[in-house]
C-alpha positions as MATLAB code, in Angstrom:
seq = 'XXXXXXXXXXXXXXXXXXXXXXXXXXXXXXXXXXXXXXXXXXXXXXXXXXXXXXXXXXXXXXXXXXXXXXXXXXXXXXXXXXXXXXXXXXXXXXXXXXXXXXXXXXXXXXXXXXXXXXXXXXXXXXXXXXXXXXXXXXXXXXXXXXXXXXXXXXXXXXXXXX';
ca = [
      -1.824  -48.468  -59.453;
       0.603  -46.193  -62.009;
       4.225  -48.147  -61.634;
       6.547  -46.314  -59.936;
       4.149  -44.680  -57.177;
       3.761  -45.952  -53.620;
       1.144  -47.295  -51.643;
      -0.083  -44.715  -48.986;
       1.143  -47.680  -46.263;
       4.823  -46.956  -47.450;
       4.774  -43.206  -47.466;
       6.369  -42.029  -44.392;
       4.809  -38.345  -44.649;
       1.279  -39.660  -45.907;
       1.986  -42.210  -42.563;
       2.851  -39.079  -39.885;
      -0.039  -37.534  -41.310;
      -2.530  -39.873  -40.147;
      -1.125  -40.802  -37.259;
      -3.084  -40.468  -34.029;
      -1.956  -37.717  -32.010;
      -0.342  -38.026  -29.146;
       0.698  -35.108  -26.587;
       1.449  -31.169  -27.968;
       2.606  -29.489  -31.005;
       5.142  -27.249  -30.357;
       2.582  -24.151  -31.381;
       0.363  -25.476  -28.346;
       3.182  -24.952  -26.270;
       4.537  -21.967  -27.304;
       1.238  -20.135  -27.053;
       0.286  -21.764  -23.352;
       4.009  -20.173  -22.359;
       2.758  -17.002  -23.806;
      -0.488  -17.078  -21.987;
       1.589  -17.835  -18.844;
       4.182  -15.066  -18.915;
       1.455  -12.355  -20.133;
      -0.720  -13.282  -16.903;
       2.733  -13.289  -14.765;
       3.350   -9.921  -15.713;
       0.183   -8.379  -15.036;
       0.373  -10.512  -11.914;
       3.362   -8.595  -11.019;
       2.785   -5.212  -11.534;
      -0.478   -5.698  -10.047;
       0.938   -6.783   -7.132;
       3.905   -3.819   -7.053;
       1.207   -1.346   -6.863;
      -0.487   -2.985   -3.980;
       2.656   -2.997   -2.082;
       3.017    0.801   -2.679;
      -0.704    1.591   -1.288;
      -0.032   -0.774    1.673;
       2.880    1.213    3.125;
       0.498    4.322    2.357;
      -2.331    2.967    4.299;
      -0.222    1.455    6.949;
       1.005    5.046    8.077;
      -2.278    6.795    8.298;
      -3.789    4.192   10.432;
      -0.267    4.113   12.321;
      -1.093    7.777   12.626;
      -4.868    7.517   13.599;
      -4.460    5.008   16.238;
      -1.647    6.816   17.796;
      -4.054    9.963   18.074;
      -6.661    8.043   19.526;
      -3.954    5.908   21.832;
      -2.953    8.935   22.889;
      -6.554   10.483   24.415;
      -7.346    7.077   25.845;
      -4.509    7.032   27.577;
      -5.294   11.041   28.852;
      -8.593   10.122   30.341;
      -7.698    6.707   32.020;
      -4.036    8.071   33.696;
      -5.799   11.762   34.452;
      -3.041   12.845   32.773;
      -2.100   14.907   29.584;
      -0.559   12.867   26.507;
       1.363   14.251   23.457;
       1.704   12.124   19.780;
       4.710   13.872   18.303;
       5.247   14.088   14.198;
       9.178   14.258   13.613;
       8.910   16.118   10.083;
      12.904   15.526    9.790;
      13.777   12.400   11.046;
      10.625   10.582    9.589;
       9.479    9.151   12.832;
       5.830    9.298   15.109;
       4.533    8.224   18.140;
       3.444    9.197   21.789;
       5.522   10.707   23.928;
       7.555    8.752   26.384;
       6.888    5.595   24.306;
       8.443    3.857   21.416;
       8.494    5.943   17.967;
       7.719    4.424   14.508;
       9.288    5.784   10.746;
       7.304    6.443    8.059;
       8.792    5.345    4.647;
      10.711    8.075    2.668;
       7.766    8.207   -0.211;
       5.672    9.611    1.895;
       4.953   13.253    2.740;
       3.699   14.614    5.613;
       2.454   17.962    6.730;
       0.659   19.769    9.445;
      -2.137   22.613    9.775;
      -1.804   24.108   12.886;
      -5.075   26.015   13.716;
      -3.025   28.713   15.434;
      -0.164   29.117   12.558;
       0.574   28.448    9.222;
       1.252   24.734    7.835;
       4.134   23.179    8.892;
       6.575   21.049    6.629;
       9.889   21.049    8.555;
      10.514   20.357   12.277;
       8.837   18.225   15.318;
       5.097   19.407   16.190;
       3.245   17.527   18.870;
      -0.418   17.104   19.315;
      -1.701   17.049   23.092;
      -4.621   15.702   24.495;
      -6.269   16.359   27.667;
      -7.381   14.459   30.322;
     -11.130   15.580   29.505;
     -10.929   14.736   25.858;
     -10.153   17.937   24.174;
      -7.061   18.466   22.332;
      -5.366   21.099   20.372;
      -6.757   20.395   16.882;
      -5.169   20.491   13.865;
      -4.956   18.380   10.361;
      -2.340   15.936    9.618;
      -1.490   15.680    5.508;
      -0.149   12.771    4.270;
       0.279   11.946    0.956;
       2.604   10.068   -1.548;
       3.025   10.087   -5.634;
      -0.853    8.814   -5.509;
      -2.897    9.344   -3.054;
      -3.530   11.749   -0.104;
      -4.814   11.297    3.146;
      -6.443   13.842    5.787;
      -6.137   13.157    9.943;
      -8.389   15.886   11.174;
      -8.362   16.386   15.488;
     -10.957   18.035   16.720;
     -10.007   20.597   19.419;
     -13.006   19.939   21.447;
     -13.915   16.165   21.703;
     -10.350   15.449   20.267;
     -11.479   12.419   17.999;
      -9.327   11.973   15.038;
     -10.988   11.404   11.621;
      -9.756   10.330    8.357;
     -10.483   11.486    5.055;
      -9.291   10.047    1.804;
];
């Protein structure tokens, strides 16, 4: 061994060298918090975007089940029933019953068979005790997507198109 040079026992960066390793370097780390946050975000907007299409599909089949509510309830009580669409105040339901809102990101109008469409004001859809109703299409729609409610005057089911 030259004089003056150390044995590889005695050199404390030849020694961490070889040491056995024992937990994570701080690149392991840095890249599992990377991983981590990357998946997070996705995660998030992901999940943002469902929320939006939830409230979307909430309100048409709000909507459709209040049409059909509504002639049910004309053929068992023999009597005629009305769903009204509040254009202005953002609300639905059937008559004489509590109302629901529909969330302000949502648009709504109606095709009246008999008129033009309507945008602005309260229209109300009547059923009558032998099924029929006055027809018409609801539109509903958001940034997204759009929806169709068709009645049918004669039967008065209520289909949904997307």
């Amino acid at each position: 061994m030259p004089t003056g040079a150390q044995s590889p026992e005695a050199d404390p960066v030849i020694q961490y060298a070889h040491r056995p390793e024992s937990g994570f370097t701080l690149l392991e780390l840095i890249i599992v918090l990377f991983l981590a946050a990357l998946i997070l975000g996705i995660s998030t907007v992901f999940f943002v975007n469902t929320l939006a299409s939830g409230s979307f599909n909430e309100t048409v089949r709000d909507l459709n089940s209040s049409m059909r509510h509504a002639q049910a309830l004309a053929r068992i009580e023999n009597a005629g029933k009305s769903v009204f669409i509040d254009l202005d105040s953002r609300t639905f339901g059937i008559e004489g019953r509590a109302s629901r809102r529909f969330s302000p990101d949502i648009n709504i109008k109606i095709t009246d068979p008999y008129s033009e469409t309507i945008v602005h004001g309260r229209y109300s859809f009547r059923f009558s005790p032998s099924g029929g109703s006055d027809g018409g299409e609801i539109t509903v729609s958001n940034k997204k997507k759009t929806a169709y409610i068709t009645v049918d005057p004669v039967v008065g089911s209520s289909v949904v198109r997307q």
